[in-house]
HTML snippet that shows the backbone in 3Dmol.js (N, CA, C, O; Angstrom):
<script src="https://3Dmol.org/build/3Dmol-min.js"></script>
<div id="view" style="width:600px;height:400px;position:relative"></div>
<script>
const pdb = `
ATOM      1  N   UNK A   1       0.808  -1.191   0.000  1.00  0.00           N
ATOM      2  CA  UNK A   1       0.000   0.000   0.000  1.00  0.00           C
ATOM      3  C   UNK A   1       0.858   1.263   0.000  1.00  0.00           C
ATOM      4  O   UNK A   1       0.487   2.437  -0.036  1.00  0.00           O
ATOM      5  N   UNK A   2       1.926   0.822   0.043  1.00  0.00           N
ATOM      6  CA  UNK A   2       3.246   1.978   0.309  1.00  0.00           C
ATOM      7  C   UNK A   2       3.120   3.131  -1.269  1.00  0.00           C
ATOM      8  O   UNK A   2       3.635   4.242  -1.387  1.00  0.00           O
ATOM      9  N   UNK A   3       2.505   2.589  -2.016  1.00  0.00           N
ATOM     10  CA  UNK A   3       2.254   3.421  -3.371  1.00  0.00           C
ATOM     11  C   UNK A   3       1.753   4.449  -3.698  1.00  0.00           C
ATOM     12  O   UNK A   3       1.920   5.299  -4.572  1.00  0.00           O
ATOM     13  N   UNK A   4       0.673   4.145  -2.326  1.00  0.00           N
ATOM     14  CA  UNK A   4      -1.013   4.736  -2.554  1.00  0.00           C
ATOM     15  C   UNK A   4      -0.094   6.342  -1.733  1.00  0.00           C
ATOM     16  O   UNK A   4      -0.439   7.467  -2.094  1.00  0.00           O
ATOM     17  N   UNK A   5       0.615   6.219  -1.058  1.00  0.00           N
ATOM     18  CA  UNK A   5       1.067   7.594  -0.433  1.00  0.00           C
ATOM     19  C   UNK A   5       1.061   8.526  -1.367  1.00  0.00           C
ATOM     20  O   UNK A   5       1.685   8.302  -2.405  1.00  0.00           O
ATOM     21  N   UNK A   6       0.321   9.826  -1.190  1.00  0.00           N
ATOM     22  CA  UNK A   6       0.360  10.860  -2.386  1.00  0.00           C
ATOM     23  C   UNK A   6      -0.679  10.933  -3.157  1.00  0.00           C
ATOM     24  O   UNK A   6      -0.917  11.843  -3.952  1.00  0.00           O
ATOM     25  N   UNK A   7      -1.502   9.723  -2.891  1.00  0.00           N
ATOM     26  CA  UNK A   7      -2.208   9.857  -4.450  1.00  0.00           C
ATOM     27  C   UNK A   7      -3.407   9.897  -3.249  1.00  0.00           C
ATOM     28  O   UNK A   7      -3.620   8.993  -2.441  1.00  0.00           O
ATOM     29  N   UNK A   8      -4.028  10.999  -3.334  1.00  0.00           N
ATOM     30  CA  UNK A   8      -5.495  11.029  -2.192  1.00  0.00           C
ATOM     31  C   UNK A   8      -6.423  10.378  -3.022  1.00  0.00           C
ATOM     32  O   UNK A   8      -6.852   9.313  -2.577  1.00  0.00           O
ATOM     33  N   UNK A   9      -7.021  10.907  -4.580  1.00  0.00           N
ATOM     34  CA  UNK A   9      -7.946  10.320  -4.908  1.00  0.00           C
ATOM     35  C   UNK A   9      -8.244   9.151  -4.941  1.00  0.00           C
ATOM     36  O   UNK A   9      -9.444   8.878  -4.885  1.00  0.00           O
ATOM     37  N   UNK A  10      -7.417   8.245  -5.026  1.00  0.00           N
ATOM     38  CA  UNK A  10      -7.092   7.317  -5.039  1.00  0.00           C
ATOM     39  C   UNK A  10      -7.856   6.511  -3.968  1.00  0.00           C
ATOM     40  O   UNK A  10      -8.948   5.973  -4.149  1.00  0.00           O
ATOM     41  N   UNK A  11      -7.148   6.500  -2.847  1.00  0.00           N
ATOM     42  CA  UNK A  11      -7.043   6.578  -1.523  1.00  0.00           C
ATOM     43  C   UNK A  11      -8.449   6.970  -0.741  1.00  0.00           C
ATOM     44  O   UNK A  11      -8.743   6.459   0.340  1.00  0.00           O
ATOM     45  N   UNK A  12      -9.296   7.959  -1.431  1.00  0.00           N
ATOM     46  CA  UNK A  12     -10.502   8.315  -0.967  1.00  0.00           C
ATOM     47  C   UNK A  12     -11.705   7.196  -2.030  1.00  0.00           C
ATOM     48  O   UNK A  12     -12.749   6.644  -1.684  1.00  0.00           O
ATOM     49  N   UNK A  13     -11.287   7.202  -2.819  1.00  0.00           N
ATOM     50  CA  UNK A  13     -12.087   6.139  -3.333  1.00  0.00           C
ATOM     51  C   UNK A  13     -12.417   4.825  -3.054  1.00  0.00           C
ATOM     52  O   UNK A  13     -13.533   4.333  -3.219  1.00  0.00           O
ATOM     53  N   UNK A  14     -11.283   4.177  -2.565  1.00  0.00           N
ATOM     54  CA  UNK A  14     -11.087   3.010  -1.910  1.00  0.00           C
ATOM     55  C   UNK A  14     -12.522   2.747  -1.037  1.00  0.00           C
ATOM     56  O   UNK A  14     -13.355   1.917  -1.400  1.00  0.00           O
ATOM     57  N   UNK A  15     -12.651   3.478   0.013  1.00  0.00           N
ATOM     58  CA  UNK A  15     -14.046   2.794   0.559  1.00  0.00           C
ATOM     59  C   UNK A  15     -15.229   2.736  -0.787  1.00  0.00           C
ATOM     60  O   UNK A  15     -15.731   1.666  -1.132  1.00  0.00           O
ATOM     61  N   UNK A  16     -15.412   3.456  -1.152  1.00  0.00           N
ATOM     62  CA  UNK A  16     -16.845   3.619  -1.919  1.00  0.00           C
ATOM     63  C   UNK A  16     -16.847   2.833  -3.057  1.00  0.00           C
ATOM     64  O   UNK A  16     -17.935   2.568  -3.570  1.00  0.00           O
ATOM     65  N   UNK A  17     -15.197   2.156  -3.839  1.00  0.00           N
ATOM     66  CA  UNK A  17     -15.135   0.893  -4.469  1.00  0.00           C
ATOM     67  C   UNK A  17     -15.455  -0.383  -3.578  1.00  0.00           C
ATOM     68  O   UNK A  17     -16.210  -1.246  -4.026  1.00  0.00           O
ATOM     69  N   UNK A  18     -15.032  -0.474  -2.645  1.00  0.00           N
ATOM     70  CA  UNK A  18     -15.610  -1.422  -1.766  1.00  0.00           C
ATOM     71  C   UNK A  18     -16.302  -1.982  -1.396  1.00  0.00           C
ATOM     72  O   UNK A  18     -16.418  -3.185  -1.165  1.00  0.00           O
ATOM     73  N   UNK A  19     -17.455  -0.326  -1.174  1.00  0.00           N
ATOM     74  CA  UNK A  19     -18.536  -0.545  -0.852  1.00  0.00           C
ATOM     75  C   UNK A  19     -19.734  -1.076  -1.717  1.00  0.00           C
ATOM     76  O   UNK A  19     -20.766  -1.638  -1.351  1.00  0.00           O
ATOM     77  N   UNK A  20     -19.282  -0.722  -3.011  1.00  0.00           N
ATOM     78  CA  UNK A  20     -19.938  -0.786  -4.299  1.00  0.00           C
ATOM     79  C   UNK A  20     -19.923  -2.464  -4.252  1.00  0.00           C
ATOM     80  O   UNK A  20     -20.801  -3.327  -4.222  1.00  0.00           O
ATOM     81  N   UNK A  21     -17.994  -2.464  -4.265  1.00  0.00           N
ATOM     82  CA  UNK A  21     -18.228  -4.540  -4.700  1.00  0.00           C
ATOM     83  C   UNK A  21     -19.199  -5.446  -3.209  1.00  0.00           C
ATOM     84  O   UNK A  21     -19.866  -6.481  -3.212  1.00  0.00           O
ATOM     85  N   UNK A  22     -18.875  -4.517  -2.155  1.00  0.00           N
ATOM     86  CA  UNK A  22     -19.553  -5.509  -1.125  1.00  0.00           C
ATOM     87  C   UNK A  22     -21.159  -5.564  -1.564  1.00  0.00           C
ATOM     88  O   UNK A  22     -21.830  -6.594  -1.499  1.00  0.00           O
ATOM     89  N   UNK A  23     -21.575  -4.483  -1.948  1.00  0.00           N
ATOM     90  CA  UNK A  23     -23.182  -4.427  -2.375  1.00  0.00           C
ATOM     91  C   UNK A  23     -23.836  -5.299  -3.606  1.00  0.00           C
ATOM     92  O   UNK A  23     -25.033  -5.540  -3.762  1.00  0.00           O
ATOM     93  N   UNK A  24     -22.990  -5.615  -4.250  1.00  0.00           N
ATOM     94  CA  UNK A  24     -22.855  -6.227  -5.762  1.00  0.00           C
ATOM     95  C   UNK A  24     -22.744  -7.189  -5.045  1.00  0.00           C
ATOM     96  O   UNK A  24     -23.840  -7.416  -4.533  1.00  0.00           O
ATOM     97  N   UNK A  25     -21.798  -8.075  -4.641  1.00  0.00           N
ATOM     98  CA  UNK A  25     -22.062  -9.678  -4.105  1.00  0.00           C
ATOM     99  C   UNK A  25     -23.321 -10.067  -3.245  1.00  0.00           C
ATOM    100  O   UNK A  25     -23.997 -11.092  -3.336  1.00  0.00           O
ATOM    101  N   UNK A  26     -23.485  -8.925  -2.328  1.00  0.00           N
ATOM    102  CA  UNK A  26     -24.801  -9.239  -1.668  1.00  0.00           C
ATOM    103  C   UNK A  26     -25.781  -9.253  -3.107  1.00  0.00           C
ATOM    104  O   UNK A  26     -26.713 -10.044  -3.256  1.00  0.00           O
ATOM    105  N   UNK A  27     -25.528  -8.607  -3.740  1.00  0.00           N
ATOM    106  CA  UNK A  27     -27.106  -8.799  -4.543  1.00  0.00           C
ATOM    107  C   UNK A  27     -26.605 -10.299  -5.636  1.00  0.00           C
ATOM    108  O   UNK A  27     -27.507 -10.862  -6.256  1.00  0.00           O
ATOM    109  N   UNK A  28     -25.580 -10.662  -5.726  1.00  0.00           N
ATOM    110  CA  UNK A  28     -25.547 -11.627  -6.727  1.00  0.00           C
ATOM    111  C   UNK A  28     -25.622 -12.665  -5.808  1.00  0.00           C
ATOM    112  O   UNK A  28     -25.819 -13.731  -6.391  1.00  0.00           O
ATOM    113  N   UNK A  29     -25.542 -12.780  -4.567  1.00  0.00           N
ATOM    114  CA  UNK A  29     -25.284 -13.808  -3.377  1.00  0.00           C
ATOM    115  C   UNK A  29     -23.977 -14.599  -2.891  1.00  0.00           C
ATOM    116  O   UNK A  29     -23.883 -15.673  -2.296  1.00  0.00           O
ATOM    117  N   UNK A  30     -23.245 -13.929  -3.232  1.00  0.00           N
ATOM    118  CA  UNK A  30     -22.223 -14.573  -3.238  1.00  0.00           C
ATOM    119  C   UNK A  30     -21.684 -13.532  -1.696  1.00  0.00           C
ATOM    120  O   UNK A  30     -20.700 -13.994  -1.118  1.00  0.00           O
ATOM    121  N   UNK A  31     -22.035 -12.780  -1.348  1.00  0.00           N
ATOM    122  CA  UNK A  31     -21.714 -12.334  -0.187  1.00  0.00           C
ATOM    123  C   UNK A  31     -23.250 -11.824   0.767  1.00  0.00           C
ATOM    124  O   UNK A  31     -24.313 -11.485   0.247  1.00  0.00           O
ATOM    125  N   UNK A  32     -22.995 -11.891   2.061  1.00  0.00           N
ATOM    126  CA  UNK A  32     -24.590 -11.605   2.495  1.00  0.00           C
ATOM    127  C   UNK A  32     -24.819 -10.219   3.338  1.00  0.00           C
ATOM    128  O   UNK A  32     -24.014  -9.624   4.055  1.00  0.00           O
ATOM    129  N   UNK A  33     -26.054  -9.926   3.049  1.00  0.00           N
ATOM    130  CA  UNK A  33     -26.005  -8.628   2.786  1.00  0.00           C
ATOM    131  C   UNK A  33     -25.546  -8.051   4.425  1.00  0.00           C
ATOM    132  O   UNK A  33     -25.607  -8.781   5.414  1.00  0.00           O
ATOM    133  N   UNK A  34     -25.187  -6.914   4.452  1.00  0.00           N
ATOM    134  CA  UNK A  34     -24.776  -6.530   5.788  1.00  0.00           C
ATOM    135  C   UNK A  34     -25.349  -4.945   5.550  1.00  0.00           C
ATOM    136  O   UNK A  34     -25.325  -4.474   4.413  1.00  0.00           O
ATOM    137  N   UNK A  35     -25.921  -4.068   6.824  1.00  0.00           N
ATOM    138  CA  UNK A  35     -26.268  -3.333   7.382  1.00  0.00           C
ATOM    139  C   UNK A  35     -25.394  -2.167   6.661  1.00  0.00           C
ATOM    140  O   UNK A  35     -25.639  -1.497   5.658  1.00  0.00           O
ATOM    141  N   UNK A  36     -24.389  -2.173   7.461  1.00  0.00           N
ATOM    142  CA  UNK A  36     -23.205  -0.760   6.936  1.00  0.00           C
ATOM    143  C   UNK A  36     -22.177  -1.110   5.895  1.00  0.00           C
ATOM    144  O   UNK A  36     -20.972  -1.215   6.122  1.00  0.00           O
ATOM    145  N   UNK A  37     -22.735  -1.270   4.799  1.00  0.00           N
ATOM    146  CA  UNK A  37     -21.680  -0.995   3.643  1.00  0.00           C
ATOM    147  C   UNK A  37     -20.278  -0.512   3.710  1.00  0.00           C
ATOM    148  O   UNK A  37     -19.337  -1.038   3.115  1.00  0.00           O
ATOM    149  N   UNK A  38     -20.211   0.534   4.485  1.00  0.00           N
ATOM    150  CA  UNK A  38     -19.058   1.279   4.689  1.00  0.00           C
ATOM    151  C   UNK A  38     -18.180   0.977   5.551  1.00  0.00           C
ATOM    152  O   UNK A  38     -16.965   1.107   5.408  1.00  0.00           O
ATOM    153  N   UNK A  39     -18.945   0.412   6.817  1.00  0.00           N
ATOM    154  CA  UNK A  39     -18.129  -0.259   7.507  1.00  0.00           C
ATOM    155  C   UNK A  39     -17.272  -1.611   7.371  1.00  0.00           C
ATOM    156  O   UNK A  39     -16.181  -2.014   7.776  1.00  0.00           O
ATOM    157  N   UNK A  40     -18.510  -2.185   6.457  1.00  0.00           N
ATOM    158  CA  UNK A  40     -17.854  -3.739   5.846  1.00  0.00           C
ATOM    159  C   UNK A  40     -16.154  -3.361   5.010  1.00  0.00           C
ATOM    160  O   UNK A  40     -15.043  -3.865   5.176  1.00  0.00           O
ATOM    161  N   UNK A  41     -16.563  -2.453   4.265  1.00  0.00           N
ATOM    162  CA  UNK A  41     -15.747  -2.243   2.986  1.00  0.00           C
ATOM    163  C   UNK A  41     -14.373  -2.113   3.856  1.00  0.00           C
ATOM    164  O   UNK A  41     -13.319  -2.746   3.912  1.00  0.00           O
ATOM    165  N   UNK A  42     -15.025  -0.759   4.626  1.00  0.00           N
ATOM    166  CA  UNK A  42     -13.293  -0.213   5.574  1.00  0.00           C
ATOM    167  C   UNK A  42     -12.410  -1.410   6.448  1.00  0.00           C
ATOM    168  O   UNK A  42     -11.199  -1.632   6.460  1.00  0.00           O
ATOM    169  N   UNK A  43     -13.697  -2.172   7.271  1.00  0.00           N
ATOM    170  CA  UNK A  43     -12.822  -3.173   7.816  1.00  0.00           C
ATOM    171  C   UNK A  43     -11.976  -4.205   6.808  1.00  0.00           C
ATOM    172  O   UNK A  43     -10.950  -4.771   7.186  1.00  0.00           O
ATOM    173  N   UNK A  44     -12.565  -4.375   5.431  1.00  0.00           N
ATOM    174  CA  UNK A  44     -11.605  -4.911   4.682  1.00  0.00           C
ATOM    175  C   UNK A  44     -10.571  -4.059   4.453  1.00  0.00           C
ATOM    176  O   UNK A  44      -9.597  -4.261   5.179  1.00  0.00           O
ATOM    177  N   UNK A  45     -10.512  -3.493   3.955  1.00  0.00           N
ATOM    178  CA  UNK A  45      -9.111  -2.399   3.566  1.00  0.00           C
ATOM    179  C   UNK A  45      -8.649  -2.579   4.250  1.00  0.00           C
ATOM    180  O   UNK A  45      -7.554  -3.049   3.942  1.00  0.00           O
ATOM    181  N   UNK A  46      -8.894  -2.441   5.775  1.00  0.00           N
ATOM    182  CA  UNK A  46      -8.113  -2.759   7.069  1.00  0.00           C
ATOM    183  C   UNK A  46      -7.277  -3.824   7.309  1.00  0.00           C
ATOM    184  O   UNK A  46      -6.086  -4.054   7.522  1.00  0.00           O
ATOM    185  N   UNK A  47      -8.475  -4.466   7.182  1.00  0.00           N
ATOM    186  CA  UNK A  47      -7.278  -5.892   7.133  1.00  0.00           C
ATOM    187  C   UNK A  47      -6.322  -5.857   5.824  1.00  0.00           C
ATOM    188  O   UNK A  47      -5.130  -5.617   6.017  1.00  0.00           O
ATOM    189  N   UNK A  48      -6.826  -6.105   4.374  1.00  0.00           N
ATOM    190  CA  UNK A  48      -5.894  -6.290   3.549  1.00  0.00           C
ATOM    191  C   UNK A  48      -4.621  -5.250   3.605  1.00  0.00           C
ATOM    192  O   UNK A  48      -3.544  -5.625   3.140  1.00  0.00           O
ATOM    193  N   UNK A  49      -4.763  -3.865   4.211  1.00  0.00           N
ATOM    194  CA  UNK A  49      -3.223  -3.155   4.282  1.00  0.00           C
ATOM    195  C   UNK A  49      -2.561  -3.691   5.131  1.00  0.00           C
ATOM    196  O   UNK A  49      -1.383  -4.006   4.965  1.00  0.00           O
ATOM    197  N   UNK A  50      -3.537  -3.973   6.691  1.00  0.00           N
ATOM    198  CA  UNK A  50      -2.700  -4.156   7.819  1.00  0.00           C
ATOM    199  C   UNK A  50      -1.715  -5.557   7.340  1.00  0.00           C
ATOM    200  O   UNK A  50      -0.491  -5.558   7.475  1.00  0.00           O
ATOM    201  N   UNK A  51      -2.425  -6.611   6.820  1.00  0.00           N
ATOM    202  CA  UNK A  51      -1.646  -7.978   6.314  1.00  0.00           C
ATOM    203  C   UNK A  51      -0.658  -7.469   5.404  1.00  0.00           C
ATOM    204  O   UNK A  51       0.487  -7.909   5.502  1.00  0.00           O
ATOM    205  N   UNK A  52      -0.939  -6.582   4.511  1.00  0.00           N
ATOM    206  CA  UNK A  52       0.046  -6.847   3.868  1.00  0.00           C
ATOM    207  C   UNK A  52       1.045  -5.838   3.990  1.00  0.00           C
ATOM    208  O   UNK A  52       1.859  -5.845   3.066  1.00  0.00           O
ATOM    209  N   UNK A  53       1.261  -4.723   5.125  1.00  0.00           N
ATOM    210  CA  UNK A  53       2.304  -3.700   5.750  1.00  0.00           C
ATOM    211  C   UNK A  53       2.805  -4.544   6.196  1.00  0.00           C
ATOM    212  O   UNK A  53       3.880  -4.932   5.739  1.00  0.00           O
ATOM    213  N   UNK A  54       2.193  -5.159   7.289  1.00  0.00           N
ATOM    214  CA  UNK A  54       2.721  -6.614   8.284  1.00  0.00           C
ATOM    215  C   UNK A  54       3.477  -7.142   7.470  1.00  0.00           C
ATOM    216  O   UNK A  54       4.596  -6.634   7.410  1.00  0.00           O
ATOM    217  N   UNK A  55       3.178  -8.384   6.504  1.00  0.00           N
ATOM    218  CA  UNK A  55       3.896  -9.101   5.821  1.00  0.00           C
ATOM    219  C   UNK A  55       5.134  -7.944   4.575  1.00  0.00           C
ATOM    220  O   UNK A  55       5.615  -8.451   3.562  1.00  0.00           O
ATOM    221  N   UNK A  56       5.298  -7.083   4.802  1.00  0.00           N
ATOM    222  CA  UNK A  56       6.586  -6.404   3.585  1.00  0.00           C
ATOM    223  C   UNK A  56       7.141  -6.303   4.790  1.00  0.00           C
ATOM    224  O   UNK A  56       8.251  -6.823   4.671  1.00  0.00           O
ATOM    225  N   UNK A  57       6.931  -5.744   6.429  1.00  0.00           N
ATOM    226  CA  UNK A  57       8.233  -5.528   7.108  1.00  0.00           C
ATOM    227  C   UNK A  57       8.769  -6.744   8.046  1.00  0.00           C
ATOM    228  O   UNK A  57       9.705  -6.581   8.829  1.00  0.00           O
ATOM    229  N   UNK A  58       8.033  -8.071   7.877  1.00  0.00           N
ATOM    230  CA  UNK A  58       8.363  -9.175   8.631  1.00  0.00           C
ATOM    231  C   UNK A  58       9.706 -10.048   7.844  1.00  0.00           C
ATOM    232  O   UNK A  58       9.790 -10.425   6.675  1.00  0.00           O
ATOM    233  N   UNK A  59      10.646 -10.186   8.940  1.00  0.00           N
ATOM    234  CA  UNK A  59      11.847 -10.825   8.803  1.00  0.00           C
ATOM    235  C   UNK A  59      12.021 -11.855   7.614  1.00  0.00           C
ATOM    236  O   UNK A  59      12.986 -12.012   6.866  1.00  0.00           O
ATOM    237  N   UNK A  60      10.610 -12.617   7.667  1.00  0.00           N
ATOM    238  CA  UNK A  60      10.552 -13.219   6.306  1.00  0.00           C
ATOM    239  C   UNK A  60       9.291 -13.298   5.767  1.00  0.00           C
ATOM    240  O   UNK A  60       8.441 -14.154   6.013  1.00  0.00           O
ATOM    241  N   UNK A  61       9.221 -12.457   5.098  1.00  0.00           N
ATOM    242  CA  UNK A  61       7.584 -12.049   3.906  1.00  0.00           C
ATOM    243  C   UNK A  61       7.449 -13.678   3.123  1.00  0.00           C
ATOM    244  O   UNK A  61       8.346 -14.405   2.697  1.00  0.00           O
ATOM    245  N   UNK A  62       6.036 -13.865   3.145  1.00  0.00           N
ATOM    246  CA  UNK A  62       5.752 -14.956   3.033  1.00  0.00           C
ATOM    247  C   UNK A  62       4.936 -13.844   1.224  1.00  0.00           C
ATOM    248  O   UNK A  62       4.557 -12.694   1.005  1.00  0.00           O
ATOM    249  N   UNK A  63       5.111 -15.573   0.156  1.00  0.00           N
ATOM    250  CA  UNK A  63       4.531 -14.927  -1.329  1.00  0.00           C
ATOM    251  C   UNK A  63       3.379 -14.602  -1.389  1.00  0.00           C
ATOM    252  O   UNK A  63       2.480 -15.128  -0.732  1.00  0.00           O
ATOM    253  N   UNK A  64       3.259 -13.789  -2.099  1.00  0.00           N
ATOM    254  CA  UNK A  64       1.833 -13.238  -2.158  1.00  0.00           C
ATOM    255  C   UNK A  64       0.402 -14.035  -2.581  1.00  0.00           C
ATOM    256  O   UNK A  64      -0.621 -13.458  -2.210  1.00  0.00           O
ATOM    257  N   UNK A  65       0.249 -15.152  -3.232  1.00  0.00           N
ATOM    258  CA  UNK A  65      -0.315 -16.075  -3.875  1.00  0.00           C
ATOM    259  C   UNK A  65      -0.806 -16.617  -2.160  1.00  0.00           C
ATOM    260  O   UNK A  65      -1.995 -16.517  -1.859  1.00  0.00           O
ATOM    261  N   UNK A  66       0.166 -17.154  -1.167  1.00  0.00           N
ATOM    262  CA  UNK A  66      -0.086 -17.642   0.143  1.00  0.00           C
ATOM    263  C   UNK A  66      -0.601 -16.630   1.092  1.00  0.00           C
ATOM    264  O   UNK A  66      -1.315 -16.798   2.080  1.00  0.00           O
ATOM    265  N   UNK A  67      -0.169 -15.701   0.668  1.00  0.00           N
ATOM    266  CA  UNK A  67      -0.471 -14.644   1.646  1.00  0.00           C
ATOM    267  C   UNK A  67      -2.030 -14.579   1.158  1.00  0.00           C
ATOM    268  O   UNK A  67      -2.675 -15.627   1.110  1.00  0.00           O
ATOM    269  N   UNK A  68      -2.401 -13.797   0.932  1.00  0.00           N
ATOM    270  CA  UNK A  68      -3.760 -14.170   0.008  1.00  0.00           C
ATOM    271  C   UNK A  68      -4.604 -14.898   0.279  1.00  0.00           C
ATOM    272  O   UNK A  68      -5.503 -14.358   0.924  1.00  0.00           O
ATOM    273  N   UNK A  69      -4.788 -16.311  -0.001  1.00  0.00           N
ATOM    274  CA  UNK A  69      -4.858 -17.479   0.727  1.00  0.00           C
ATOM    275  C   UNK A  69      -5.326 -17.698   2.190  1.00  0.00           C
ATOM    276  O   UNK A  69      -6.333 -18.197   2.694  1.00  0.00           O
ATOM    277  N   UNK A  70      -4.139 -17.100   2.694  1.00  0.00           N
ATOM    278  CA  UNK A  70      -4.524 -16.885   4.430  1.00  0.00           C
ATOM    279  C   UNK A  70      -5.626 -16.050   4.483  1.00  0.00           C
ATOM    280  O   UNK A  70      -6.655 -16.500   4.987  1.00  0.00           O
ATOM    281  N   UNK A  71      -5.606 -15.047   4.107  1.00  0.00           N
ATOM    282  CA  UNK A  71      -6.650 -13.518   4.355  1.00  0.00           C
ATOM    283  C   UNK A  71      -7.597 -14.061   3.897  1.00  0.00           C
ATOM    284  O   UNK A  71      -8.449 -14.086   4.785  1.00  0.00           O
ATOM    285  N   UNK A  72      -8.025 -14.607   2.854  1.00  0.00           N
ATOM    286  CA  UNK A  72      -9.097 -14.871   1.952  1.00  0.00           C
ATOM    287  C   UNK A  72      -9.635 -15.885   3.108  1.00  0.00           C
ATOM    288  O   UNK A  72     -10.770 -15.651   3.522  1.00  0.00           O
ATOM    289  N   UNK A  73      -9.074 -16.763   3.554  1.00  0.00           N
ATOM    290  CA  UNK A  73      -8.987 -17.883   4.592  1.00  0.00           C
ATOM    291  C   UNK A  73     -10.170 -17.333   5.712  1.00  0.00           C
ATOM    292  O   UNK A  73     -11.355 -17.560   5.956  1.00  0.00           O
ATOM    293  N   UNK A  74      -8.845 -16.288   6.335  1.00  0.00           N
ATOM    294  CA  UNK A  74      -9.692 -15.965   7.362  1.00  0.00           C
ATOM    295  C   UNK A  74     -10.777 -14.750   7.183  1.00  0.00           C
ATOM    296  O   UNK A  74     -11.635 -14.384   7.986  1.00  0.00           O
ATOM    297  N   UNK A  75     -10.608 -14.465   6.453  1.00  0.00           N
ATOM    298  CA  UNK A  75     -11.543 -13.259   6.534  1.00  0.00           C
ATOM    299  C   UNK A  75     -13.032 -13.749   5.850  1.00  0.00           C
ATOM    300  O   UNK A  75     -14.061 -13.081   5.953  1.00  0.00           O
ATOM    301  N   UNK A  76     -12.909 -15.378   4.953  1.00  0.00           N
ATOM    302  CA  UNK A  76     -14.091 -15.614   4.307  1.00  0.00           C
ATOM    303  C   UNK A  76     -15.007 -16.715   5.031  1.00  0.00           C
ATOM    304  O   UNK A  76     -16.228 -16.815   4.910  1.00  0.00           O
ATOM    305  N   UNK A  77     -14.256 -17.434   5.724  1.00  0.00           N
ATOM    306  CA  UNK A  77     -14.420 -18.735   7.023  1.00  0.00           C
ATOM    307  C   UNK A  77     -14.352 -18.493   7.931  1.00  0.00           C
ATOM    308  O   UNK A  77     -14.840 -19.242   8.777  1.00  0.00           O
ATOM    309  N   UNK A  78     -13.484 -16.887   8.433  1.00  0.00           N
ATOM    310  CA  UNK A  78     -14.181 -16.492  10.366  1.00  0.00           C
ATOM    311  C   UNK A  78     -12.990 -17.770  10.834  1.00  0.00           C
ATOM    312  O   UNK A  78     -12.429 -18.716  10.280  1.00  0.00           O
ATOM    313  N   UNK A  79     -13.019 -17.112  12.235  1.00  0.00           N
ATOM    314  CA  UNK A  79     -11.735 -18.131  13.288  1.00  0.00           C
ATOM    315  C   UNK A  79     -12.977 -19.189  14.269  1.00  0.00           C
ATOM    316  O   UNK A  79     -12.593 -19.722  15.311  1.00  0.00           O
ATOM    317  N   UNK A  80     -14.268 -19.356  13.830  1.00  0.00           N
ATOM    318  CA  UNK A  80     -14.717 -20.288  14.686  1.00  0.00           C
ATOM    319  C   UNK A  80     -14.489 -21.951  14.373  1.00  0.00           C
ATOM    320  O   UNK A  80     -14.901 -22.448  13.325  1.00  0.00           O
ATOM    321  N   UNK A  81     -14.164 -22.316  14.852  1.00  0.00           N
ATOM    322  CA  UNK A  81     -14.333 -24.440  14.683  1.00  0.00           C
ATOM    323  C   UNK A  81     -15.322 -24.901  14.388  1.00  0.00           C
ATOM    324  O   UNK A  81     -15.428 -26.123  14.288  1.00  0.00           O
TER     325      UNK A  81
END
`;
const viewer = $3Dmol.createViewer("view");
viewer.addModel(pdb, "pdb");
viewer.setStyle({}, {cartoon: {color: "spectrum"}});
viewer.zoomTo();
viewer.render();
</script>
């Protein structure tokens, strides 16, 4: 995300693309619908920068294909058993 520095429009758009794709899966069903759009969207961004700031300054950055993988993992299956 180290890119996005500088570029605001950019950067301000990000939620409201988000929010757009989170609204679009709820209506195709492939995601279910949730209350705050905006909030859904941001907590993703959240996670996907925080993972992947995390993973560029960790001792050993794991590939992006796995990295991915994990997030998609947890963020689409939840940490319950």
């Amino acid at each position: 995300m180290f890119w996005l520095v500088g570029r605001r429009s950019i950067v301000k758009r990000l939620p409201d693309t988000m929010r757009e794709k989170v609204l679009a899966g709820a209506k195709a069903g492939s995601l279910r619908p949730v209350t705050h759009r905006r909030t859904a969207a941001t907590a993703i961004l959240g996670a996907v920068s925080t993972v992947g700031v995390n993973n560029l300054t960790a001792g050993r950055p794991r590939l992006g294909d796995r990295l991915v993988e994990d997030l998609v993992d947890v963020s689409m299956g939840g940490l319950e058993s």
